[in-house]
N, C-alpha and C positions, 0 to 999 in steps of 0.2 A: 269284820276285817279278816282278809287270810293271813295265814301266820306262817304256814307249814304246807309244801309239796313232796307229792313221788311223782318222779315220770315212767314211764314205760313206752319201753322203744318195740317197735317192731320191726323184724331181722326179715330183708328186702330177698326170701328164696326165691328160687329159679322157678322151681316146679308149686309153688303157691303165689297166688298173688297178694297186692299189699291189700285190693279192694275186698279178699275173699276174710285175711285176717281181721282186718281194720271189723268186718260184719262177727267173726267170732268175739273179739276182743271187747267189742263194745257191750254187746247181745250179754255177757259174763258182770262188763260193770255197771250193766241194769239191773242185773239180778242184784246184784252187791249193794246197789241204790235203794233199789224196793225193801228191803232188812233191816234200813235204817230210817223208812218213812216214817212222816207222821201222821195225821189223821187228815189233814190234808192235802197227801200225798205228794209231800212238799219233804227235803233234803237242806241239808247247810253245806252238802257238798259239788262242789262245782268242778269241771274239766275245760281246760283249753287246747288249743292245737299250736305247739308252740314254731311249728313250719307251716304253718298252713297257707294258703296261695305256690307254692311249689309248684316246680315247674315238670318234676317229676310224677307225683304224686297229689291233688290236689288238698288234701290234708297231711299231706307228710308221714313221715312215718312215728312220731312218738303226740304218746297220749299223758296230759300232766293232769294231776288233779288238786284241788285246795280245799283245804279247809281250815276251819277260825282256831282249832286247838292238833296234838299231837294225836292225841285222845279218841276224834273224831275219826283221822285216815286210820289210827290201827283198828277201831273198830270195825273197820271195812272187811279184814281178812280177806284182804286181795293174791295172797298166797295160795290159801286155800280156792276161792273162783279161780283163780288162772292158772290152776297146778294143770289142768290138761294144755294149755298152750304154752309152759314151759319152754320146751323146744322152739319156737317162733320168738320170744319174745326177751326179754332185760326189763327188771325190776328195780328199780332205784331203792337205796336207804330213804327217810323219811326225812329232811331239811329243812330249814329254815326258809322262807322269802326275803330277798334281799331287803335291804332296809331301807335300800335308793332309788326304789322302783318309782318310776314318772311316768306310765304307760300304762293304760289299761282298757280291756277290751269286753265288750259284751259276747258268748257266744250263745246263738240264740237259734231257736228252731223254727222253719219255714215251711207254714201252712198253704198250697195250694186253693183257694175255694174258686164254687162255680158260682156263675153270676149269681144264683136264688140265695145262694149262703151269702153275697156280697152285698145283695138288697136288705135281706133281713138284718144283716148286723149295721147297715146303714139307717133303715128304721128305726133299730133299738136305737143306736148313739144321737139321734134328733130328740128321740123323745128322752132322753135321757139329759142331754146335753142342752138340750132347747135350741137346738141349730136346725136351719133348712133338708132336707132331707135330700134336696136336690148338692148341698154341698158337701154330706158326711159321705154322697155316694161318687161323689167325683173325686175326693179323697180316698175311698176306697178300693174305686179300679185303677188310680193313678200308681198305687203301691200294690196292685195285682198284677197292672203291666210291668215293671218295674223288675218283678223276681221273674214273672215269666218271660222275662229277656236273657237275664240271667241265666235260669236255669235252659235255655235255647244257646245261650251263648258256653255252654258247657261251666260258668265261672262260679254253680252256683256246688260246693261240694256234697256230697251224701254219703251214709253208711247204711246199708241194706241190713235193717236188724228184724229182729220177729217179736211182737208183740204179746207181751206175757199173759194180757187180758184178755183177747181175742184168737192167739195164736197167728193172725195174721202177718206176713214177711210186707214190711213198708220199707222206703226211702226215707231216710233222716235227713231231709235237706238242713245243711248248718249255715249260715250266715256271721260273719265276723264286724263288729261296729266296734272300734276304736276311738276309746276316751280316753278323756286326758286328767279325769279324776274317777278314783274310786266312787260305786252305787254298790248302796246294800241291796237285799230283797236274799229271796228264796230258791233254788231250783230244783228244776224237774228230777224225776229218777230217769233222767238220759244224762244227766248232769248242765243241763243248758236249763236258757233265763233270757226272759224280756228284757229285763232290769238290772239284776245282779251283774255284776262284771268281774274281774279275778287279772290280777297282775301279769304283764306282759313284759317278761326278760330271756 
């Protein structure tokens, strides 16, 4: 259960953009993510986008994060990662979560595959699942076509960050699913989750 948020806004300048911050800002609380992994490469700290769908800005402009103790954000020393975007950005005190919160949202990251990766992982889940092969794979491009509409229809948002393992600069496609009860589980060092979800006020 989350217990305690900071948010972090980012300051909408002229001569930077939000999309160019949003890719610094994140790119700093991966680093900060990876510091406190476990051997799983797995976090108990999670991020939401508390405007996200915006009409301005498709993630808005402020970045929140949660975690289950106090303990766990100051561990982060998000001071020290974001001392160089100082200038760009507002750092919240560390809070409470309200205690009436009735809203919560999964935010979760979206995988592209091509058909070969959509076959294979439809082969494993038959043989795994003991289902038709012909049915795990129409389940599968059903929810391939589905983002790739999305992400066609511009509604799907991302953060251009650089991969710490690889070096390589990706899109972070985020997707937001809206529950109506708290899921535990784990997240990524992007701060997203299939499962976990994090309060929505």
């Amino acid at each position: 259960m989350m217990t305690h948020y900071r948010d972090i806004r980012l300051f909408d300048e002229m001569e930077i953009s939000l999309g160019f911050l949003w890719s610094k800002l994140h790119t700093q609380i991966h680093l900060a993510l990876v510091a406190i992994k476990d051997e799983n490469e797995r976090v108990d700290v999670g991020v939401s986008f508390p405007k996200y769908g915006g009409q301005a800005f498709p993630l808005g402009d402020t970045l929140r994060l949660f975690a289950p103790t106090r303990d766990r954000l100051e561990a982060l020393k998000l001071e020290r990662y974001l001392e160089r975007l100082s200038d760009y950005i507002q750092l919240s005190p560390i809070k409470d979560v309200p205690v009436d919160v009735s809203e919560f949202a999964v935010f979760k990251r979206v995988r592209f595959k091509s058909d070969a990766q959509i076959r294979r992982l439809a082969k494993r889940r038959s043989v795994r699942e003991g289902i038709l092969y012909e049915t795990a794979l129409k389940e599968y491009m059903e929810t391939a076509r589905k983002y790739e509409k999305l992400k066609c229809d511009n509604r799907l948002p991302y953060i251009n960050v650089q991969s710490l393992s690889n070096g390589h600069r990706l899109k972070l496609f985020i997707e937001k699913v809206p529950l109506k009860e708290s899921t535990n589980g784990d997240f990524s060092t992007y701060g997203l989750s299939d499962q976990a979800s994090v309060p929505i006020f």
